[in-house]
KOLGU-55308 format. One record per residue (C-alpha): residue in three letters; x, y, z. Coordinates in Angstrom, 3 decimals, always signed. Example, Ala and Ser with C-alpha at 12.3 -4.5 7.8 and 13.67 -1.06 7.14 Angstrom:
# KOLGU-55308
R / ala / +12.300 / -4.500 / +7.800
R / ser / +13.670 / -1.060 / +7.140
END
This chain:
# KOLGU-55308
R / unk / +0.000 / +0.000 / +0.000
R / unk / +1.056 / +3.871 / -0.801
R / unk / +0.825 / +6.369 / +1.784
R / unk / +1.642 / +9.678 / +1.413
R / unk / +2.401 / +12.044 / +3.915
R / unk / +1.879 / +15.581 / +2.594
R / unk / +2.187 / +19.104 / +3.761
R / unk / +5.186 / +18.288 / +5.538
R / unk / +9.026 / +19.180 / +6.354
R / unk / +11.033 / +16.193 / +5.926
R / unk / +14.606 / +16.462 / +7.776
R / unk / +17.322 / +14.719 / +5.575
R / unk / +20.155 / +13.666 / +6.433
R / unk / +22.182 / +16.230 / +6.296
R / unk / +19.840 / +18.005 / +8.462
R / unk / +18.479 / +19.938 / +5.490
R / unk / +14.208 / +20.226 / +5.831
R / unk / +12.585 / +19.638 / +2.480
R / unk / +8.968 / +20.919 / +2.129
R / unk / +7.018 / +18.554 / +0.486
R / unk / +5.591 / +15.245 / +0.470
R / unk / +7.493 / +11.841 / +1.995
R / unk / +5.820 / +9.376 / +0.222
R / unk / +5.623 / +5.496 / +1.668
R / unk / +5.474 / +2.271 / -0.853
R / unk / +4.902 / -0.555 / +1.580
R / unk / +8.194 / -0.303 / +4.213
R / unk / +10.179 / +2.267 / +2.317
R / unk / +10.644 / +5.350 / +1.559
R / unk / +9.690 / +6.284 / -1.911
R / unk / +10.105 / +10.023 / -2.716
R / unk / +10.975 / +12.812 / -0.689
R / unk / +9.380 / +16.581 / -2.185
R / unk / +8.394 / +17.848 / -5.572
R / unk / +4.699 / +16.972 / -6.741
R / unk / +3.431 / +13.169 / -6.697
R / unk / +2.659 / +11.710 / -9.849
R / unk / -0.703 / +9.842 / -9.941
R / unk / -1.060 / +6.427 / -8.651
R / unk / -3.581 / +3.466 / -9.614
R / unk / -3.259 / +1.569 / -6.487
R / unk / -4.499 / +1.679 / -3.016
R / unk / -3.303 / +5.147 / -1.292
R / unk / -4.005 / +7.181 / +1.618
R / unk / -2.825 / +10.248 / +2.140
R / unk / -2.216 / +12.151 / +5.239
R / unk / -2.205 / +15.740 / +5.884
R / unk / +0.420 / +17.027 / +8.129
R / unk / -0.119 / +20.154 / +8.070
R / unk / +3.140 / +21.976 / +8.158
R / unk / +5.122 / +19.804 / +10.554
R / unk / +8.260 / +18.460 / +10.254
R / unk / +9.021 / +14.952 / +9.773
R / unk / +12.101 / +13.553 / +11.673
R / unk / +13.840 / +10.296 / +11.769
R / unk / +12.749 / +8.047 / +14.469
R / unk / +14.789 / +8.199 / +17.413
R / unk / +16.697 / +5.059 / +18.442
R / unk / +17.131 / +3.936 / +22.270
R / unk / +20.563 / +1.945 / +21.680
R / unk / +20.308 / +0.667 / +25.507
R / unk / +17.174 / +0.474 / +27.487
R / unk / +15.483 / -2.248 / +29.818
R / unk / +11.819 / -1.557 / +28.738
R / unk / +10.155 / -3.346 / +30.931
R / unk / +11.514 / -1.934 / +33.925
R / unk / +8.506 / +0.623 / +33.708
R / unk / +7.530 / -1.747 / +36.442
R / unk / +9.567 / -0.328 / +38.915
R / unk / +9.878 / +3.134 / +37.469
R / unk / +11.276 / +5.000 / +40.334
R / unk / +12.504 / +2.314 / +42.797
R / unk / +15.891 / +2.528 / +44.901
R / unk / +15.981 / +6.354 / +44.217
R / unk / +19.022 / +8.203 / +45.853
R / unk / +21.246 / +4.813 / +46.021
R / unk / +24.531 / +4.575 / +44.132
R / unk / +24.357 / +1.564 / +41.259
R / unk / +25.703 / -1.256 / +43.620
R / unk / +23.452 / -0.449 / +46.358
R / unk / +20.900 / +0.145 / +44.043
R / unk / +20.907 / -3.164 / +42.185
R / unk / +21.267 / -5.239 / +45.529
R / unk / +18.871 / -3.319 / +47.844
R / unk / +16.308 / -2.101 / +45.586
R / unk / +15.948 / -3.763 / +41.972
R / unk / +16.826 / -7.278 / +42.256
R / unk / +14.514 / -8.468 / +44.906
R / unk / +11.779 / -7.110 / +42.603
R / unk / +12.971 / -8.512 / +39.413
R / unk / +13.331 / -12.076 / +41.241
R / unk / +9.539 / -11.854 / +41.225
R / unk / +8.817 / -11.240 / +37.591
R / unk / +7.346 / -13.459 / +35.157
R / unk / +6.820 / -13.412 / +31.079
R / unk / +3.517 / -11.442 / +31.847
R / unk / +5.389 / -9.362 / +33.985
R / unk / +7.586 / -8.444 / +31.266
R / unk / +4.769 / -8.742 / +28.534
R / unk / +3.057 / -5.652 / +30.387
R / unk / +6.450 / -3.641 / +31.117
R / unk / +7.087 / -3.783 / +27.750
R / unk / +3.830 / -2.934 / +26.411
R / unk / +3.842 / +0.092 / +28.526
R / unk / +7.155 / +1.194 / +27.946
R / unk / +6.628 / +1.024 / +24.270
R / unk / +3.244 / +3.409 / +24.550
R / unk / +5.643 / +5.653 / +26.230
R / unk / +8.244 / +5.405 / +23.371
R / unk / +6.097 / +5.844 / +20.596
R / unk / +4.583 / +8.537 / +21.667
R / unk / +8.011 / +10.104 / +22.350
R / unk / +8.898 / +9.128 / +18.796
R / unk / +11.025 / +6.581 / +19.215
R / unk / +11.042 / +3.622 / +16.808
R / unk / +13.795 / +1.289 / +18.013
R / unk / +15.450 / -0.146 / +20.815
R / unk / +18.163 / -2.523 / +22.023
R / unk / +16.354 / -4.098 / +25.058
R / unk / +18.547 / -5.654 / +27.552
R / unk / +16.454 / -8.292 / +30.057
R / unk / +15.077 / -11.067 / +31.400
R / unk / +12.262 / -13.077 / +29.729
R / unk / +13.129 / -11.475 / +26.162
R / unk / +11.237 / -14.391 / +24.375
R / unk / +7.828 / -12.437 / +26.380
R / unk / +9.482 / -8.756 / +25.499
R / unk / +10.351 / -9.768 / +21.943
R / unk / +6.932 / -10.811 / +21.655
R / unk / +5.329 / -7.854 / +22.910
R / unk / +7.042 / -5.843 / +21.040
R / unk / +6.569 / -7.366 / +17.797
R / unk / +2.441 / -7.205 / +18.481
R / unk / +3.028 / -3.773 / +18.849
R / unk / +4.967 / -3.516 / +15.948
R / unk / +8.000 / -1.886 / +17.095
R / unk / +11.684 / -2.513 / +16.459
R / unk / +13.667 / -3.736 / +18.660
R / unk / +16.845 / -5.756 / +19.269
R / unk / +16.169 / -8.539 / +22.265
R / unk / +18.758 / -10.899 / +23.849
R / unk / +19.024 / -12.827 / +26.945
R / unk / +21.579 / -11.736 / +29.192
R / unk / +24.278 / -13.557 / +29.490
R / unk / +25.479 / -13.958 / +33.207
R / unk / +27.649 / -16.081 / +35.912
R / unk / +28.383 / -16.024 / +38.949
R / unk / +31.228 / -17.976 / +39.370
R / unk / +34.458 / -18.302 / +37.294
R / unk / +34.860 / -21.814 / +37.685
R / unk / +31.202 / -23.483 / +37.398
R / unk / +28.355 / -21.945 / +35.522
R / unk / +25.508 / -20.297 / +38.023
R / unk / +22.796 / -20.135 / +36.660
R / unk / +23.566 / -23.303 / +34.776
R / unk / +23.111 / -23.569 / +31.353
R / unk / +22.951 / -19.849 / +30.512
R / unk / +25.037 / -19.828 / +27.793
R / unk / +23.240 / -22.159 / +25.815
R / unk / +19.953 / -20.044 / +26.346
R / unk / +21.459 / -17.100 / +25.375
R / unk / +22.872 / -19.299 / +22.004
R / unk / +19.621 / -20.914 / +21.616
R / unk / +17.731 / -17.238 / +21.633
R / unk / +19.655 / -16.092 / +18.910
R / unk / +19.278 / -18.933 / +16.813
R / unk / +15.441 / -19.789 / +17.460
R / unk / +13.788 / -16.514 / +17.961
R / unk / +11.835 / -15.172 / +14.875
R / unk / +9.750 / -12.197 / +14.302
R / unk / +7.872 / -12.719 / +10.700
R / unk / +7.997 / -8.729 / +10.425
R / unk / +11.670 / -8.822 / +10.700
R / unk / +11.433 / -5.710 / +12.932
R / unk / +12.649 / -7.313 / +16.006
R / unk / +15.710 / -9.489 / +15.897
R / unk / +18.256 / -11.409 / +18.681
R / unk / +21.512 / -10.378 / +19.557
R / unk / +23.905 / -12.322 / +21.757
R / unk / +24.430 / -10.297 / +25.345
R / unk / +26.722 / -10.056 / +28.289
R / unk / +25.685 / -7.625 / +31.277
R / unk / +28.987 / -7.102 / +32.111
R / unk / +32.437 / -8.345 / +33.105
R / unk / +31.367 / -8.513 / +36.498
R / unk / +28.516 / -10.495 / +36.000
R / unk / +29.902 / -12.961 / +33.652
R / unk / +32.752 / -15.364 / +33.594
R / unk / +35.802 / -15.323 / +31.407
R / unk / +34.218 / -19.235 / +30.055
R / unk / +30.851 / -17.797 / +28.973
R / unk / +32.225 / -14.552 / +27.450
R / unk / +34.385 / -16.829 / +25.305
R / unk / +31.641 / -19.181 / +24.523
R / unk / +29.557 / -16.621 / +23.224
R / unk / +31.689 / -15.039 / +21.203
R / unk / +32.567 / -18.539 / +19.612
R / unk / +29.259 / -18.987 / +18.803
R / unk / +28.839 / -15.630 / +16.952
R / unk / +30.984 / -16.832 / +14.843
R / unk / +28.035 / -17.965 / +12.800
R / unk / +25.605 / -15.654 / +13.947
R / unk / +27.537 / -12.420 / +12.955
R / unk / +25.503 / -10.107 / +15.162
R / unk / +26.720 / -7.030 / +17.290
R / unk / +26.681 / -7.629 / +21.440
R / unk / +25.396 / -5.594 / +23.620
R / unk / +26.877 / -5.103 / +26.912
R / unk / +26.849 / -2.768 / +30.146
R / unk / +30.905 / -1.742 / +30.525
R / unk / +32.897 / +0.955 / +32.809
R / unk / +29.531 / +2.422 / +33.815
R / unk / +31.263 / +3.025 / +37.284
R / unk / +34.916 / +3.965 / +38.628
R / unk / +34.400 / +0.866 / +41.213
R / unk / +33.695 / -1.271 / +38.117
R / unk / +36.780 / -0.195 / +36.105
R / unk / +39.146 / -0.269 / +38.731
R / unk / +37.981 / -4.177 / +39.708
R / unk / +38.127 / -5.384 / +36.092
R / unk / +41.739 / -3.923 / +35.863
R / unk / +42.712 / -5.541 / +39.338
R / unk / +41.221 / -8.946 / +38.107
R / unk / +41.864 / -9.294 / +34.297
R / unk / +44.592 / -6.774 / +33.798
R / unk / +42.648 / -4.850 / +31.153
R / unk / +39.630 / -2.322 / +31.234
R / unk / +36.114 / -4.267 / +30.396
R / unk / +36.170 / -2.920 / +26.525
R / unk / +39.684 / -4.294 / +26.005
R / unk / +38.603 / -7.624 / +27.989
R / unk / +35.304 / -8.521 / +26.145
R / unk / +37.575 / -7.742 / +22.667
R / unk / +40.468 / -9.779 / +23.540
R / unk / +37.580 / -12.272 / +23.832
R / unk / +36.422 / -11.929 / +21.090
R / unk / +33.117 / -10.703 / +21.843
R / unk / +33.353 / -7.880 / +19.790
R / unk / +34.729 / -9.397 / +16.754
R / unk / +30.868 / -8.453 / +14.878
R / unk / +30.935 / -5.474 / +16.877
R / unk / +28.310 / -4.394 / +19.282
R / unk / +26.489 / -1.805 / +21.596
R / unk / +28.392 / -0.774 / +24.886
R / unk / +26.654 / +0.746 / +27.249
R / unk / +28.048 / +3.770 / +29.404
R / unk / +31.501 / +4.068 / +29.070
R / unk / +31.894 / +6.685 / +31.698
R / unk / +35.299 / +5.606 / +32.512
R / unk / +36.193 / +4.355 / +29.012
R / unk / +40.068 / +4.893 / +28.400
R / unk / +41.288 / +6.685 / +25.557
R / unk / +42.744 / +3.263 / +24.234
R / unk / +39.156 / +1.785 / +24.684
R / unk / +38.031 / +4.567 / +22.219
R / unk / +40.571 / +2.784 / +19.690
R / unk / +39.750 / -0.868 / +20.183
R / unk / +35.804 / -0.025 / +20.148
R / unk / +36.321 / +1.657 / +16.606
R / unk / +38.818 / -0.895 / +15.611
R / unk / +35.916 / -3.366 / +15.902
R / unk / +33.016 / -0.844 / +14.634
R / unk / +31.691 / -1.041 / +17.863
R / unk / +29.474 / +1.522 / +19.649
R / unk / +29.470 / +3.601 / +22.935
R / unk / +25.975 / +4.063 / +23.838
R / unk / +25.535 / +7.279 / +25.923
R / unk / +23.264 / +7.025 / +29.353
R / unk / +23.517 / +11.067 / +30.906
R / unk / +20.371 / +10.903 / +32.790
R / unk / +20.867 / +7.695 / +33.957
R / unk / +24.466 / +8.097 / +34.866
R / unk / +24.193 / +11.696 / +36.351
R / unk / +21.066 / +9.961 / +38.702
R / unk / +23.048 / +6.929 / +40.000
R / unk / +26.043 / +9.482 / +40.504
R / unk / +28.140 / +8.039 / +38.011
R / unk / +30.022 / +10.314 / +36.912
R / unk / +30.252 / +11.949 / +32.855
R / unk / +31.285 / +9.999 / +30.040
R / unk / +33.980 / +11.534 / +28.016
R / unk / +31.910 / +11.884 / +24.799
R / unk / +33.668 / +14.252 / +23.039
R / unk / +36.915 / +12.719 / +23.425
R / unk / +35.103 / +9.262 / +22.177
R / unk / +34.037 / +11.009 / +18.988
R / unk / +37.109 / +12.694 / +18.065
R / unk / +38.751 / +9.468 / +18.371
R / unk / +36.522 / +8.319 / +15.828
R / unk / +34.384 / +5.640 / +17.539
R / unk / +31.012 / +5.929 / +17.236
R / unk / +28.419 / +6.995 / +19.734
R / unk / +24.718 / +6.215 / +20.380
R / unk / +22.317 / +8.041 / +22.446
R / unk / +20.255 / +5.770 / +25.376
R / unk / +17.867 / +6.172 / +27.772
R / unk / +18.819 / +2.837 / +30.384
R / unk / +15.788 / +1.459 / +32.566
R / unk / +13.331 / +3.664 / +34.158
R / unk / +14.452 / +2.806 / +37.195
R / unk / +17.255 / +4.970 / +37.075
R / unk / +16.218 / +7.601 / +34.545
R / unk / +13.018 / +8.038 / +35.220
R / unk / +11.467 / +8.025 / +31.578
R / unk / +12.156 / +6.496 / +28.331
R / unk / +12.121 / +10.042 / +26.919
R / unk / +15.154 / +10.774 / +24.702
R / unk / +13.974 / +14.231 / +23.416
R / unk / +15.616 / +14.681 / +27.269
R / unk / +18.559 / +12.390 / +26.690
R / unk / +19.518 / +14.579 / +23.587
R / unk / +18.618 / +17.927 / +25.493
R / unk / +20.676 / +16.777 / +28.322
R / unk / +23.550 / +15.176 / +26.261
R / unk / +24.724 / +18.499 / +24.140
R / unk / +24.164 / +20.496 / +27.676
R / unk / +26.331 / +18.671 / +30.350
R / unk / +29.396 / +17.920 / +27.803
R / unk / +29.500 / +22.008 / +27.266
R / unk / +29.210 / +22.563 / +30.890
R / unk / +31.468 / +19.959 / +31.582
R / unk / +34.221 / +21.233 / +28.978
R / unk / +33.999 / +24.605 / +29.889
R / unk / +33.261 / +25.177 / +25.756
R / unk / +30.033 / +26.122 / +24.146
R / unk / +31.197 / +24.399 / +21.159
R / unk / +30.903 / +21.025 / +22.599
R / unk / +29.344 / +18.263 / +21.056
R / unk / +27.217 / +20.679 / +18.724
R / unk / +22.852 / +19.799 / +18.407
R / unk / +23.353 / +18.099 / +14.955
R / unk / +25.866 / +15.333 / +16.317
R / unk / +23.128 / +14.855 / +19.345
R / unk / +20.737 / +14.163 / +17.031
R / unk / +22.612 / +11.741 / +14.783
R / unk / +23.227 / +10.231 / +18.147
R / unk / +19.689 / +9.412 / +18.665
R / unk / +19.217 / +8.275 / +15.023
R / unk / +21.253 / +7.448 / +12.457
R / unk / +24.074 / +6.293 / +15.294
R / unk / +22.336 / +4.151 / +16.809
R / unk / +20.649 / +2.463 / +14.054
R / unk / +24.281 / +1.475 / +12.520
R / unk / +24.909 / +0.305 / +16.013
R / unk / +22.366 / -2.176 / +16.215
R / unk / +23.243 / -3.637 / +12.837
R / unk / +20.344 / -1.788 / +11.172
R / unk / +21.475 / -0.190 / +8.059
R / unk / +18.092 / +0.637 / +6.500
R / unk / +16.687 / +2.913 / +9.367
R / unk / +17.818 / +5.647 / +10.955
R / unk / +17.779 / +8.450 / +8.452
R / unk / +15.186 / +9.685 / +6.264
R / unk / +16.364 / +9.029 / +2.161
R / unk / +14.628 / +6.942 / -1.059
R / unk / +15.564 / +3.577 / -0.409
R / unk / +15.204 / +3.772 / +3.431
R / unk / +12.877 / +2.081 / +5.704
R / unk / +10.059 / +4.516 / +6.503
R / unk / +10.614 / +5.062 / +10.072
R / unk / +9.873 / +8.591 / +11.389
R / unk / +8.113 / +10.842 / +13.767
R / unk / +6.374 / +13.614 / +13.371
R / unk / +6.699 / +16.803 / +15.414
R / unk / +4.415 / +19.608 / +15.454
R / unk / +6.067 / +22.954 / +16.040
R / unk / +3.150 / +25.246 / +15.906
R / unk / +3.736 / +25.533 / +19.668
R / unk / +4.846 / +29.265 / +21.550
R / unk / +8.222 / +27.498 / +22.729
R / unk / +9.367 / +26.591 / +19.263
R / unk / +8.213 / +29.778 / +17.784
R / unk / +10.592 / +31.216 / +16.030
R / unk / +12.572 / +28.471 / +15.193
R / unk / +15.355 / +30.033 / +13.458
R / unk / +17.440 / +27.020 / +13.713
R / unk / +16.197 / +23.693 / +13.126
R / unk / +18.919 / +21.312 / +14.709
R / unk / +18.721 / +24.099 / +17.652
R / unk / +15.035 / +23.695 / +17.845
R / unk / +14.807 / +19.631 / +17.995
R / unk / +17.827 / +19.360 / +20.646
R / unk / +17.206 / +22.545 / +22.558
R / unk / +13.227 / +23.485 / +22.470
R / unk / +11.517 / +20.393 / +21.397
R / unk / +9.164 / +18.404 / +24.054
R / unk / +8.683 / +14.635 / +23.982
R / unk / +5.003 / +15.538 / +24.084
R / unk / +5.846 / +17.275 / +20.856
R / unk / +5.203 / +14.263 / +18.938
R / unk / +2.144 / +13.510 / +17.180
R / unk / +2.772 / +10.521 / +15.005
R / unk / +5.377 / +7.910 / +14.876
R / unk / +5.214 / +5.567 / +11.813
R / unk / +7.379 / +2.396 / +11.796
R / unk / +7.797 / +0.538 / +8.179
R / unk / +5.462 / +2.726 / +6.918
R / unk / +3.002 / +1.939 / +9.713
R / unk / +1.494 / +4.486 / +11.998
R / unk / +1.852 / +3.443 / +15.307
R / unk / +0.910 / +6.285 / +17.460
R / unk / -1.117 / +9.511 / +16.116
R / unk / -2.384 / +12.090 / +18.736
R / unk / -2.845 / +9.896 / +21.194
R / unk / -4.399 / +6.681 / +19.792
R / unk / -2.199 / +3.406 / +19.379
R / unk / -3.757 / +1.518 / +16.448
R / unk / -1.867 / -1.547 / +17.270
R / unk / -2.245 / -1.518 / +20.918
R / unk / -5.203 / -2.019 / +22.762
R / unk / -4.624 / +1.253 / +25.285
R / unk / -6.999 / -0.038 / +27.849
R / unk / -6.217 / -3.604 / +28.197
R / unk / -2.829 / -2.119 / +28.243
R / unk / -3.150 / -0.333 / +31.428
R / unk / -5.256 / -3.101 / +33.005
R / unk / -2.189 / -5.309 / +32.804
R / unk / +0.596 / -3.383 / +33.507
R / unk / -0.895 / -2.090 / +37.051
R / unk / -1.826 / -5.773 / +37.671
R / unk / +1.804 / -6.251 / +37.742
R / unk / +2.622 / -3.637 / +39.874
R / unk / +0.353 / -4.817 / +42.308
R / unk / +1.655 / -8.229 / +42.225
R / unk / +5.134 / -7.470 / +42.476
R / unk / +4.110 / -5.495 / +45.723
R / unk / +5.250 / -1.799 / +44.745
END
């Protein structure tokens, strides 16, 4: 089916705004401006009345369906914070759990204009599921973890997390596996290897939480001699490269092995600045050449999935932080949250807005006082623009949210479910 979206401003890649029509054939993108010729087929056509279409925004780390326990443990560093506060909850959970987190949390991105994300959590066979009935991208694994160095707690985990990538299928193709390790603390040196052995044939980037605290870096270094970017590489993990979340205390060397292996840094500010963190040396990891997402984390330690904020927040701390107003300018934010992230995630097709790309986008409406005048585009999106902002998001060529209605998503039933989990978890 053609739909075409007219009346619009369509932001292209090189941050130029076209006025015209983006027109949709199926999944893709088939012409951006000038006048549409006449078509024979089935076509709607939308009127957008002046607002500007946008690439949807990527979440290149997030654990959706930790809308569950949005706001628990707040005011404890990330140890503390993970013992105390989230893990007696998540030992609760079960698939429906998860099935409702995610479900909510992707109501919350879509409206926000997101239109993929790298999910890192448990039950991912119940997430994947939930998000492919909503009909949203995303890239699932199951976390690979151990306790021990010598025996594998929880047994068996590494041929889950093999098994996942293999046997998981969406039909839509819009949400895929990818193998996982949630850290080098978490995991043993036997598992990390095993998993990258196995990727051998799978090909897929890894995602992965690394240096996300000082304590963390300075342990891996005592124990393996190496930061946790230079450890999961000289294991191999990264061989297909991957998604690595954090990197506050990345090294200037891990900068050159993660672009040596076309691997990502996935940026968490909020996230980072809430559990006290510290500040990721982002502009440093750029002009080094490695690439850099944009993230949200869990809404436990955020407290949104909103990254309209993450961008705001991203091109204002680095600035601060720096001391130089030329910092990390809005136009590399927003490739952060888009195009970035996409190539991050091993999805070349989305991302951007171009003939030949998936039709993935959001639309924001700026006939609103605070982006009035809006004398600079890139300024206006990073600087001015509002989450709430949004008024459609359209994912291979589908509309999944406009003005408040989820066509794919029964709203209601929605809600139902997700505070029925709440309530049994006992928050």
């Amino acid at each position: 089916m053609r739909r075409v979206f007219s009346n619009g401003r369509v932001l292209t890649p090189s941050h130029a705004v076209v006025d015209g029509p983006i027109v949709v054939d199926g999944d893709w993108i088939s012409q951006i401006g000038g006048v549409v010729a006449p078509f024979e087929g089935a076509c709607e056509t939308i009127d957008l009345k002046g607002a500007l279409v946008m690439p949807g925004l990527v979440n290149a780390h997030g654990h959706t369906a930790m809308t569950l326990v949005r706001g628990v443990g707040g005011g404890l560093p990330l140890q503390r914070w993970l013992e105390e506060a989230i893990f007696p909850v998540e030992a609760k959970m079960t698939p429906e759990d998860i099935r409702a987190g995610v479900t909510w949390g992707v109501m919350e991105m879509l409206a926000s204009g997101t239109t993929l994300v790298a999910d890192m959590y448990d039950f991912p066979q119940a997430g994947g599921e939930a998000f492919a009935a909503a009909g949203m991208k995303a890239n699932v694994c199951r976390v690979g973890l151990c306790f021990s160095e010598t025996d594998e707690v929880p047994p068996g985990r590494a041929k889950e997390c093999i098994d996942f990538v293999r046997d998981f299928k969406d039909s839509t193709g819009r949400v895929v596996a990818d193998f996982c390790v949630h850290s080098e603390y978490l995991t043993s040196e036997r598992i990390v290897r095993a998993l990258a052995e196995a990727n051998a044939d799978f090909r897929r980037p890894v995602h992965a939480h690394v240096s996300e605290t000082e304590k963390e870096h300075r342990e891996c270094l005592a124990r393996r001699g190496k930061t946790p970017i230079a450890y999961l590489a000289d294991c191999g993990l990264l061989d297909h490269g991957g998604y690595l979340a954090h990197a506050v205390w990345a090294t200037d060397d891990d900068f050159a092995v993660a672009r040596a292996k076309g691997a990502a840094l996935v940026h968490n500010p909020t996230s980072n600045m809430k559990l006290g963190s510290g500040f990721a040396r982002i502009p440093a990891a750029i002009a080094a050449g490695t690439r850099v997402a944009l993230g949200t984390d869990g809404c436990a330690s955020n407290d949104n999935l909103n990254l309209f904020e993450e961008m705001h927040l991203a091109a204002l701390i680095h600035k601060g932080v720096a001391k130089d107003p030329t910092a990390l300018p809005a136009g590399a934010v927003l490739d952060m949250a888009t195009v970035n992230g996409a190539k991050a995630l091993g999805r070349n097709d989305t991302g951007a807005l171009a003939v030949g790309m998936k039709a993935d986008f959001c639309v924001v409406d700026f006939d609103k006082p605070h982006l009035k005048p809006c004398l600079d585009i890139m300024n206006a999106l990073v600087y001015s623009a509002q989450a709430s902002d949004v008024v459609m998001t359209v994912v291979d060529g589908e509309i999944l949210y406009d003005h408040g209605e989820y066509p794919t998503i029964d709203a209601g039933r929605a809600e139902f479910e997700f505070r029925a989990a709440v309530k049994r978890l006992g928050l």
